[in-house]
C-alpha positions as CSV (number, residue, x, y, z in Angstrom):
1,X,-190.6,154.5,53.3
2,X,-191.4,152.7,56.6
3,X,-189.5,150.8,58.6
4,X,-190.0,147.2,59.4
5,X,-188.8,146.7,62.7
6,X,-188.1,142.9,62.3
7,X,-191.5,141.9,61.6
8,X,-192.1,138.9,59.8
9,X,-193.8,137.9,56.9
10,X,-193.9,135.1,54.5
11,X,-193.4,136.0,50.8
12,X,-193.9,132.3,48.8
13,X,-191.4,131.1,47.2
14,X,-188.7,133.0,48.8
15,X,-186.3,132.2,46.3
16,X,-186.4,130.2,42.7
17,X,-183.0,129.6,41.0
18,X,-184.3,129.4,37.9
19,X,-186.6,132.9,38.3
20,X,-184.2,136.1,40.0
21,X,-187.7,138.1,40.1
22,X,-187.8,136.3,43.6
23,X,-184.2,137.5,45.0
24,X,-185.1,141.1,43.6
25,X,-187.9,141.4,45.5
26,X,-186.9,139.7,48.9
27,X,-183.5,140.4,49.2
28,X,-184.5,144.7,49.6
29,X,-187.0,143.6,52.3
30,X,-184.5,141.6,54.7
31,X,-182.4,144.7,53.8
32,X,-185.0,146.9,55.4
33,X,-185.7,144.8,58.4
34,X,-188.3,142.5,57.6
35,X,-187.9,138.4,58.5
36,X,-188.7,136.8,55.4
37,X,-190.1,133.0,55.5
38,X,-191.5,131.1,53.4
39,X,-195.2,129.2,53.8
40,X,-193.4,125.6,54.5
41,X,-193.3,125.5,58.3
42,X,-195.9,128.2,58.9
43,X,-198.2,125.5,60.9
44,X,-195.7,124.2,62.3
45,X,-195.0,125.8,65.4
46,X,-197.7,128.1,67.2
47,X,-195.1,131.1,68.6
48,X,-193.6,131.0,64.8
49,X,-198.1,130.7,63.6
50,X,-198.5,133.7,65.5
51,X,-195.2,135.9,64.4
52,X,-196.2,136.2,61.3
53,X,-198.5,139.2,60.2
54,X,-198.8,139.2,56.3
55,X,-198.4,136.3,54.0
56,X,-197.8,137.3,50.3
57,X,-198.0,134.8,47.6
58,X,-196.9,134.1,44.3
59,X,-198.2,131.2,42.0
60,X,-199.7,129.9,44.6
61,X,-202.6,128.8,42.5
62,X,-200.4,126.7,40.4
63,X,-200.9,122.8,41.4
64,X,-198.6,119.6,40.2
65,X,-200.8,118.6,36.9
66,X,-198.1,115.7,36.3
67,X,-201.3,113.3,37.4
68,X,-204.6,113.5,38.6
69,X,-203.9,112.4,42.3
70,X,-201.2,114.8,42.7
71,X,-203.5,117.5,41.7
72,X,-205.8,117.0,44.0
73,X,-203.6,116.4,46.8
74,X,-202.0,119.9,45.9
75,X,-205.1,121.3,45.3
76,X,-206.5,120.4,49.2
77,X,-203.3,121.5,51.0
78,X,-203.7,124.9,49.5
79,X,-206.8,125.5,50.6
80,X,-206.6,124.1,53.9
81,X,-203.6,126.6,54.0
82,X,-205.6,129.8,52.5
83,X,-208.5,128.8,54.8
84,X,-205.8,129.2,57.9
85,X,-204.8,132.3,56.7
86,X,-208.2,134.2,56.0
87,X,-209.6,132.6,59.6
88,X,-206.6,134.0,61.5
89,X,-207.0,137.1,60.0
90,X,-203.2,137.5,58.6
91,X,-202.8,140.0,56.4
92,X,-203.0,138.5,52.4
93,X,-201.4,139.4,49.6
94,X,-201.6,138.3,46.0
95,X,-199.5,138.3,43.3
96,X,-201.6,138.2,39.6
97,X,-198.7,136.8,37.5
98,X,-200.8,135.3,34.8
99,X,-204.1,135.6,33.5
100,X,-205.0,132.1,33.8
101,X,-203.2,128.8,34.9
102,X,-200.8,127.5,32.4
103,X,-202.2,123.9,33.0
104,X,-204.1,122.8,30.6
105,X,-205.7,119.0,32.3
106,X,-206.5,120.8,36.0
107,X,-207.2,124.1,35.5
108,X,-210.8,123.5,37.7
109,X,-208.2,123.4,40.9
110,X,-206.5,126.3,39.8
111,X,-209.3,128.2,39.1
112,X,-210.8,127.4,42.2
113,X,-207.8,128.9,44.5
114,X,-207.6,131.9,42.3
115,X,-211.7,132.8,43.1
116,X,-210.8,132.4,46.5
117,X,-207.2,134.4,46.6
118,X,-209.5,137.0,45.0
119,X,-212.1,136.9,47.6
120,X,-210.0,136.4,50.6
121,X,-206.9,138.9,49.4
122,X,-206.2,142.3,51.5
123,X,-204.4,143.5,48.0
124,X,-203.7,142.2,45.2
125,X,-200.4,143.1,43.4
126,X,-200.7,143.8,39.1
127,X,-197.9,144.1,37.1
128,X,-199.6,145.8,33.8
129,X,-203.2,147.7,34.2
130,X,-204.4,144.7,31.7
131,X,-205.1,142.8,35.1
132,X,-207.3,144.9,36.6
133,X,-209.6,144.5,33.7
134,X,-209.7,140.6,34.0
135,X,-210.1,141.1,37.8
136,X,-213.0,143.1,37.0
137,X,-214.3,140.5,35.1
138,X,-214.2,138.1,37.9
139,X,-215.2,140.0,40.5
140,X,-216.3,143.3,40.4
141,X,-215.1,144.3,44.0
142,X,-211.7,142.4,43.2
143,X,-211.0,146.1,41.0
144,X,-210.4,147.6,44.2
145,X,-208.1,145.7,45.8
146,X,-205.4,145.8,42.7
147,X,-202.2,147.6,43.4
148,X,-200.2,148.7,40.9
149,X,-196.5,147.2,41.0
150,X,-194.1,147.5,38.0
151,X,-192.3,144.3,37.3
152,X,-188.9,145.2,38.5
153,X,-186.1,144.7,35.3
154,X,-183.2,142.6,35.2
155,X,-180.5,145.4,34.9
156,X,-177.0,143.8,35.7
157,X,-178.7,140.9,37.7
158,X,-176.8,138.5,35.7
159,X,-173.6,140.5,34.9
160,X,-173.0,143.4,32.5
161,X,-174.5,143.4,28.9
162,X,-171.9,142.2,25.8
163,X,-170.4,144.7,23.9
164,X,-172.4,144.9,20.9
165,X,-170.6,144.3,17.8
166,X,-171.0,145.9,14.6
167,X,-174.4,144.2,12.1
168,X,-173.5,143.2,9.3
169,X,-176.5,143.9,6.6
170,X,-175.8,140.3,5.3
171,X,-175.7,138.7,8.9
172,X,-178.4,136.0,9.3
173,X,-181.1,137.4,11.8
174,X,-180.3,135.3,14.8
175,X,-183.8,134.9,16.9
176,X,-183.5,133.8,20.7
177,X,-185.8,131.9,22.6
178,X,-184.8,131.1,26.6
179,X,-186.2,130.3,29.5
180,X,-188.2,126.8,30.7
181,X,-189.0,125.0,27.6
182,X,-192.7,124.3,28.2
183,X,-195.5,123.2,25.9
184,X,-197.9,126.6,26.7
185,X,-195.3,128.7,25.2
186,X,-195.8,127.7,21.6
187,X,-192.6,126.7,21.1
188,X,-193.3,124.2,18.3
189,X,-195.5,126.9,16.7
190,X,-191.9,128.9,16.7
191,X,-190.0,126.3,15.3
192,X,-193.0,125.6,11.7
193,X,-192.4,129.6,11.9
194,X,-188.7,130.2,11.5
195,X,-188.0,127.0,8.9
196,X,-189.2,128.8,5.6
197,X,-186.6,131.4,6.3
198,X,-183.9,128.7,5.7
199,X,-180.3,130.4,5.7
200,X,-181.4,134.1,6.1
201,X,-182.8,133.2,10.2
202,X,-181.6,131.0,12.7
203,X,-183.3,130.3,16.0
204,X,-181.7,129.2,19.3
205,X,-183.9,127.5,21.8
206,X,-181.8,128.3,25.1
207,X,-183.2,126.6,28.4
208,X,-184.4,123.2,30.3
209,X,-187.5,121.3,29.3
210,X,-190.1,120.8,31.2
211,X,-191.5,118.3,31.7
212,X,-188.1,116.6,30.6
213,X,-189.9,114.2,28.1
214,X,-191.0,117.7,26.1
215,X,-187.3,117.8,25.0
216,X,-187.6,114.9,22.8
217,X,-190.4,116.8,21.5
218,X,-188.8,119.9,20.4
219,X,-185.4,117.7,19.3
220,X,-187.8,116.2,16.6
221,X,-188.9,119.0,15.5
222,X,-185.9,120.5,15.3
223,X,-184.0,117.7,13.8
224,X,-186.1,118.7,10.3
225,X,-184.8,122.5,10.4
226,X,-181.4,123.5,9.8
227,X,-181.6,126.9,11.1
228,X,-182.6,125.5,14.4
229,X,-179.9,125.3,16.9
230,X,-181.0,123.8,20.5
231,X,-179.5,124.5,23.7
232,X,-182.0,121.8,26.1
233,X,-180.6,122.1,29.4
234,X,-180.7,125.3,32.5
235,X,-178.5,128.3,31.3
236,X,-176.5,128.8,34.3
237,X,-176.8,133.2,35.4
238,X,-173.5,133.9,34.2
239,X,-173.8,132.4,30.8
240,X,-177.4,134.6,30.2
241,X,-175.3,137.3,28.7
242,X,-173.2,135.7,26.2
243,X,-176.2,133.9,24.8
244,X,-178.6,137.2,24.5
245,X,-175.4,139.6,23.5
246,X,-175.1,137.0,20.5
247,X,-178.7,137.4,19.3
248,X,-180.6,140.0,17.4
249,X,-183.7,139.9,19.8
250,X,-185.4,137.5,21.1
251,X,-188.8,135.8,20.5
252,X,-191.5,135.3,22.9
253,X,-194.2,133.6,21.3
254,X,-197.0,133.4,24.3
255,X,-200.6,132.1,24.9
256,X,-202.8,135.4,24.6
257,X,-205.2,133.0,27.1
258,X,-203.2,132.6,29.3
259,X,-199.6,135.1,29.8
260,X,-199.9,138.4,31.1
261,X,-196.7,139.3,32.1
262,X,-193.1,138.5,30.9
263,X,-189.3,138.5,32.7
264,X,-188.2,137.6,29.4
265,X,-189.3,140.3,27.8
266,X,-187.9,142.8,30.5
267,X,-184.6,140.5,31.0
268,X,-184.1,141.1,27.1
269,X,-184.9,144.6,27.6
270,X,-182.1,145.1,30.7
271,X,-179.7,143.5,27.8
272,X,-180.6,145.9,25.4
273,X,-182.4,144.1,23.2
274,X,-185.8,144.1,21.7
275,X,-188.3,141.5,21.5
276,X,-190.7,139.6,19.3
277,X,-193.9,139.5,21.7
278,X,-198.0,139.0,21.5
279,X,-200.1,142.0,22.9
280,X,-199.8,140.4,26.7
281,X,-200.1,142.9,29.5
282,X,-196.5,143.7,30.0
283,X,-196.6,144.6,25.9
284,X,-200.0,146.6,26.4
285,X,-198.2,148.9,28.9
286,X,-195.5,150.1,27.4
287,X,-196.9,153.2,25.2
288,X,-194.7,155.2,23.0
289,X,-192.0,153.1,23.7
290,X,-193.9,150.4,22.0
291,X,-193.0,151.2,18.6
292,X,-189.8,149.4,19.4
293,X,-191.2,146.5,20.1
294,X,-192.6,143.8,17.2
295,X,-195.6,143.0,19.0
296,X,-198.9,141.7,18.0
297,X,-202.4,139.9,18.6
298,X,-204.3,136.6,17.2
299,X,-207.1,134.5,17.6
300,X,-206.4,131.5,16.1
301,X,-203.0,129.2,15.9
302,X,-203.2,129.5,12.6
303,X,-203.5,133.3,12.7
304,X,-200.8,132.7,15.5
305,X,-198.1,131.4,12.8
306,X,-198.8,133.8,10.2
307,X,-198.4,136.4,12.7
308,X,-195.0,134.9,13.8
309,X,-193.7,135.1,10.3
310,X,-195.1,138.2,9.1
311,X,-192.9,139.7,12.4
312,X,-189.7,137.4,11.5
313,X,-190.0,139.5,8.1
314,X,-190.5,142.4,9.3
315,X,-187.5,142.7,11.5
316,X,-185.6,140.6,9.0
317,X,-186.4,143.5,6.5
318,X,-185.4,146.0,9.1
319,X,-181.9,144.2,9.9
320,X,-181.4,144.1,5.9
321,X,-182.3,147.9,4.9
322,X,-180.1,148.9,8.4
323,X,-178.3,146.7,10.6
324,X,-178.2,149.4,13.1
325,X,-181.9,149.9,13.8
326,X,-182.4,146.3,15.8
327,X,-179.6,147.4,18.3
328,X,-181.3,151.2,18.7
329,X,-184.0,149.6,19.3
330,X,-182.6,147.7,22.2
331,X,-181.4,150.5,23.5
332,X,-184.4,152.6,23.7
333,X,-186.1,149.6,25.1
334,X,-183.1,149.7,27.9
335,X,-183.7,153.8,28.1
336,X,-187.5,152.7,29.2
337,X,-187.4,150.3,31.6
338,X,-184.8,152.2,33.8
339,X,-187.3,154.8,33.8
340,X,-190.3,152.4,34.8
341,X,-189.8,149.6,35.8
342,X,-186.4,150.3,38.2
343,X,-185.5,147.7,40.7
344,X,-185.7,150.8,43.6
345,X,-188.5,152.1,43.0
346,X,-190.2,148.8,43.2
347,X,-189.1,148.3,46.4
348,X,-190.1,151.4,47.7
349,X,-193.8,150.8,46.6
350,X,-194.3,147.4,47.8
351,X,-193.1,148.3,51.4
352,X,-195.1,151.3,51.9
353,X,-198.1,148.4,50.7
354,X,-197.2,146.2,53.8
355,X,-196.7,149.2,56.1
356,X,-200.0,150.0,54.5
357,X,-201.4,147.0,55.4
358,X,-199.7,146.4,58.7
359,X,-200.4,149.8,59.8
């Protein structure tokens, strides 16, 4: 592994309190020497302009969709912002987090900064070989500018895993949905999925909606389903393991159009536990170690809820014939990602890119 002698770089956002992917992946390069900023302030002084030799981003073609004017005014900074960087020749990197915006009323702005972070990129970091497909797709010379990355797991980030208790084969099958409550992520799908279950599933909906006004949303829903048990406000790090040690796995019910990859999926993982999941990219990766995984594809919502249910069953069935099969397969899932996805050897890979690069 190089060494980075103090140079600096801007990796964007350098930190997200509601997202520790960020802290995993920039507190190992302050460790090894490199000054971190992020892109705020990068015009604004020349000796600070000219420091700076790579700029990686991440999201950055996400714009405020909360109203027209806002979009646009994101939309221009960006690429006055990109355009500076390609002109002055600064190193670029890109991170492909999704396979298309999540926003649904500007996606033209969004799509427009991704052509041109695909043009303009020296590299282009993938988290599941899925990507590189789609990049293809957009641009044929984009294929060769992808660089493998795994998405580093979430072992003891937020404290040790629960001591799993012993399953009762009578035990209702208690689902787990957490993270940002947001209106791509099908949560209202989730909620028409689990209520003909009744008393033999419940579903907790753990984490802050967004926008807020989508909480009154899901609370209607909810108020109709007895089995649904809402938890509408930010899980605070140390109370992640309590609330995934109390449920069987968790369910992740995605937009195929959009999601590639999923911390949720790997944070239930680090907790030993598996996941309910659609085929995204992260899923598609996994090979033999997908068998432990209740994963599957649609092209329709209503192909979408059947699916849902026909999955709920399944493990359902699988918690009633042997209550110790859902926590083996946590475990194996846990066995895996140490093995590919390690925090270490994530690091290691992403410097050698920017010595790479910077080289």
């Amino acid at each position: 592994m190089g060494t980075a002698k103090g140079q600096s770089i801007i990796f964007n956002p350098p930190e997200n309190k509601g997202n520790k992917y960020v802290e995993i992946m920039v507190r190992p390069l302050r460790e090894h020497g490199y000054q971190v900023y992020p892109l705020d302030g990068f015009l604004s002084d020349w000796g600070h302009f000219r420091s700076i030799r790579l700029v990686h981003l991440n999201w950055f073609e996400n714009v405020d969709d909360s109203s027209f004017f806002r979009a646009f005014r994101s939309f221009i900074r960006k690429m006055f912002v990109l355009t500076i960087i390609h002109w002055s020749k600064k190193k670029l990197v890109w991170t492909m987090h999704n396979r298309t915006s999540h926003e649904k009323k500007t996606g033209f702005f969004s799509r427009t900064i991704t052509r041109f972070l695909i043009k303009w990129a020296d590299r282009i970091i993938i988290h599941n070989n899925l990507s590189a497909e789609i990049l293809s797709e957009k641009n044929p010379k984009a294929a060769t500018k992808s660089f493998y990355l795994p998405h580093p797991e979430f072992i003891g980030v937020y404290g040790p895993p629960l001591q799993q208790k012993e399953a009762s084969p009578t035990a209702i099958l208690s689902l787990l949905f957490v993270g940002a409550v947001k209106p791509y992520k099908n949560i209202e799908l989730l909620a028409q999925a689990v209520r003909p279950f009744g008393d033999r599933v419940s579903l907790t909906i753990a984490g802050q909606p967004d926008p807020s006004a989508y909480g009154e949303v899901i609370s209607e829903i909810a108020s109709s389903a007895d089995n649904i048990k809402l938890m509408l406000d930010f899980i605070p790090d140390d109370e992640l393991p309590r609330i995934i040690g109390a449920s069987d796995l968790l369910i992740l019910p995605y937009d195929l159009k959009s999601s590639l990859n999923s911390g949720t999926a790997l944070l239930a993982f680090s907790y030993k536990k598996t996941v309910i999941c659609p085929e995204i990219g992260t899923i598609m990766d996994m090979g033999d170690a997908k068998q432990y995984v209740f994963h599957y594809r649609y092209s329709s919502e209503e192909e979408h809820l059947q699916s849902l249910i026909d999955q709920i069953s399944s493990a359902l069935e699988l918690k009633e014939g042997d209550p110790s099969l859902l926590p083996a397969w946590g475990r194996n899932m846990f066995e895996y990602i140490q093995k590919a996805h390690g925090k270490s050897e994530v690091t290691r890979k992403l410097i050698n890119l920017y010595q790479d690069l910077l080289n």
